[in-house]
Backbone as CSV, one residue per row, in Angstrom:
resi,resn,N_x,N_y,N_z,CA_x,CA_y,CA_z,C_x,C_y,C_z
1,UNK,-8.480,12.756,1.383,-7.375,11.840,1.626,-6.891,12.050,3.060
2,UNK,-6.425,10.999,3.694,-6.196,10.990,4.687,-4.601,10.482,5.179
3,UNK,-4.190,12.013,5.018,-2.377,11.527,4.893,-1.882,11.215,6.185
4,UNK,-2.475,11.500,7.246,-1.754,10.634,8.884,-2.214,9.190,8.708
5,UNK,-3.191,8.913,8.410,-3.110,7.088,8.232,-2.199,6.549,6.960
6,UNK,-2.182,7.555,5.744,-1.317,7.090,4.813,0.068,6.905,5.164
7,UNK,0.210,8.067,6.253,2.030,7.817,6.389,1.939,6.962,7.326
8,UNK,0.704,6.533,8.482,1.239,5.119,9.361,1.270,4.126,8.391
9,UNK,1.180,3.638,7.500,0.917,2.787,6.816,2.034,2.659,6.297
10,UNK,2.703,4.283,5.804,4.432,3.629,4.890,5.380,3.394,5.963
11,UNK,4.820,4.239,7.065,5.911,4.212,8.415,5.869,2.727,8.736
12,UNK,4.581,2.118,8.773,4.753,0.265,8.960,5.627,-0.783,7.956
13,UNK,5.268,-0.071,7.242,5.947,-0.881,6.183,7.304,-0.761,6.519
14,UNK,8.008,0.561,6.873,9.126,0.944,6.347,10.045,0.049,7.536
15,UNK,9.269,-0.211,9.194,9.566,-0.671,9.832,9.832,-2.060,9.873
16,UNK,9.365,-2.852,8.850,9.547,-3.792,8.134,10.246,-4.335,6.779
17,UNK,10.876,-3.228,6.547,11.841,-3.147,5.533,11.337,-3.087,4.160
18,UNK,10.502,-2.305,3.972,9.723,-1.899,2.936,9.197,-0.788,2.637
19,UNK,9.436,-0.395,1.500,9.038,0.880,0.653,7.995,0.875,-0.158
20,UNK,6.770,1.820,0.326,5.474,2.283,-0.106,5.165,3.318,-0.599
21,UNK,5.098,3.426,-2.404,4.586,4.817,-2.982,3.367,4.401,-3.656
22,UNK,2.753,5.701,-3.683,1.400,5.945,-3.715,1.562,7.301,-4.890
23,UNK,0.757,6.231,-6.006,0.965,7.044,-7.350,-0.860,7.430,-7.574
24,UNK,-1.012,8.549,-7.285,-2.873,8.796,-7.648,-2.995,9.584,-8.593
25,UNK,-3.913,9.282,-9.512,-4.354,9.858,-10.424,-5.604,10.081,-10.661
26,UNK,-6.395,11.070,-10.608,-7.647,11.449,-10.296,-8.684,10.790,-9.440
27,UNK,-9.088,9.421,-9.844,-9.783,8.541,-9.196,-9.236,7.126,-9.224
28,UNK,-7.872,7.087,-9.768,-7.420,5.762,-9.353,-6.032,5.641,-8.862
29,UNK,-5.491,4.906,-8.077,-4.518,5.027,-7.424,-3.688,3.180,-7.664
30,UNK,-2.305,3.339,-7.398,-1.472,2.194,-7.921,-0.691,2.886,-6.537
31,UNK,-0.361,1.370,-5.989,0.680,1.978,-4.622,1.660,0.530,-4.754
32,UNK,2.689,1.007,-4.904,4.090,-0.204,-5.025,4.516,-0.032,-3.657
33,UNK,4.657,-1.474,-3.225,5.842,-2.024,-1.913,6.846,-2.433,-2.651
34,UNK,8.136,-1.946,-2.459,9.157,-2.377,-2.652,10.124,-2.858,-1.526
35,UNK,10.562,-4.336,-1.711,11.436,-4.437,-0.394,12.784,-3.972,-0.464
36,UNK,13.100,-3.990,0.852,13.993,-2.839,1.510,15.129,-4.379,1.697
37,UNK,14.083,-5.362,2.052,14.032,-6.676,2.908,14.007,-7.883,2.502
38,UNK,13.368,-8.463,3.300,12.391,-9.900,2.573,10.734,-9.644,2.097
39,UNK,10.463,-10.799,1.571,9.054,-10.436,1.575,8.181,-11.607,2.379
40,UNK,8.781,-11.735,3.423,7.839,-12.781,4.700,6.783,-11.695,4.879
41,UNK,6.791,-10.808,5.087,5.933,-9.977,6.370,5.299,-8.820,5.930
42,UNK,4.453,-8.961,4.477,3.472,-8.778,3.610,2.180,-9.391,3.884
43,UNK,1.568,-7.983,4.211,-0.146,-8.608,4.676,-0.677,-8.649,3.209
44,UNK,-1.703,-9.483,3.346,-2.753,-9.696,1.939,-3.347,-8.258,1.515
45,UNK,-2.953,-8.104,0.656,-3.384,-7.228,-0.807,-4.545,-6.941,-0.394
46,UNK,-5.540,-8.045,-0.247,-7.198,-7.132,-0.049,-6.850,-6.822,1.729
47,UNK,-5.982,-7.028,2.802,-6.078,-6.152,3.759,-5.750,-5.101,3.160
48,UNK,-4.767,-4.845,3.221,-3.782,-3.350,2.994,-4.704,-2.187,1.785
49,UNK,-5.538,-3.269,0.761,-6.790,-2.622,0.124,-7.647,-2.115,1.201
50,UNK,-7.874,-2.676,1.904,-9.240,-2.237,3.183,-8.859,-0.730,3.746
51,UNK,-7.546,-0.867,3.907,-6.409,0.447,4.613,-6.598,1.454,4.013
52,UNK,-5.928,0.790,2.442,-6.098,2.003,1.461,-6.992,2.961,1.326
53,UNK,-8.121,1.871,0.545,-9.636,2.662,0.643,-9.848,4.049,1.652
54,UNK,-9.609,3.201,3.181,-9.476,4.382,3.785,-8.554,5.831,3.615
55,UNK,-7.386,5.785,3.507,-6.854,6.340,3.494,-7.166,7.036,2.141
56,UNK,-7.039,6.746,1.165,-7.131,7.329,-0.172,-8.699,8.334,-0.379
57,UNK,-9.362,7.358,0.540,-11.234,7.965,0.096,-11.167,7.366,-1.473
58,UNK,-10.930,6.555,-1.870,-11.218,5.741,-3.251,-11.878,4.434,-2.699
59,UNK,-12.664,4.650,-3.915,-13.550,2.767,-3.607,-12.568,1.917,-4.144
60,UNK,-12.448,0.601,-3.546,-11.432,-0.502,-3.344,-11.169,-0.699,-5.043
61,UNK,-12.058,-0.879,-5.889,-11.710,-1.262,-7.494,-10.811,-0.363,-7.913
62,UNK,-10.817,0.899,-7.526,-10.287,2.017,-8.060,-8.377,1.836,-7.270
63,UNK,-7.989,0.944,-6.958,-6.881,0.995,-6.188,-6.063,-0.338,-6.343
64,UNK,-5.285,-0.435,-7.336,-3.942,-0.799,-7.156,-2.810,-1.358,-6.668
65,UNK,-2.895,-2.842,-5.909,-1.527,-3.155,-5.147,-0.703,-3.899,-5.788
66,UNK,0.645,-3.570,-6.196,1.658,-4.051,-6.683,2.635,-4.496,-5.108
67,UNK,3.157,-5.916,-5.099,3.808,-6.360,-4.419,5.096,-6.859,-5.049
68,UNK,6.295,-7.107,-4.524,7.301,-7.816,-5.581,7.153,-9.142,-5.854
69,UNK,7.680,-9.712,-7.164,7.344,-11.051,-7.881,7.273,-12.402,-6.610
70,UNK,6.517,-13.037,-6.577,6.599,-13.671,-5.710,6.030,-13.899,-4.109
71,UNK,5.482,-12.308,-3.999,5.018,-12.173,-2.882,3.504,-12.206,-3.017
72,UNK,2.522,-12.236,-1.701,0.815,-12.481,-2.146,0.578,-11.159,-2.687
């Protein structure tokens, strides 16, 4: 796992008014954005998947994006 890209990633978010946890469990991982904010300025699910992957070292199926109701 690769926790300096994981924390640029909540640090982006957070700069955008959003809160990113990262719940892993052996080989699969669920990561909630919660806004702080609005939800204009939410990249697409399979980007922030592309990120993940990296960061996590999990293959993309194995990973989880919850956004709030309404958002992509």
């Amino acid at each position: 796992m690769d926790e300096l890209l994981l924390q640029r990633l909540q640090d982006g978010f957070a700069a955008d008014g959003f809160r990113m946890e990262v719940e892993r469990t052996g080989d699969h991982a669920v990561v909630t954005v919660t806004p702080d904010g609005g939800d204009d300025c939410l990249i697409p699910k399979a980007t922030l998947t592309g990120y993940l992957r990296n960061a996590l070292d999990l293959d993309a199926a194995r990973i989880e994006v919850r956004y709030p109701e309404g958002a992509e």
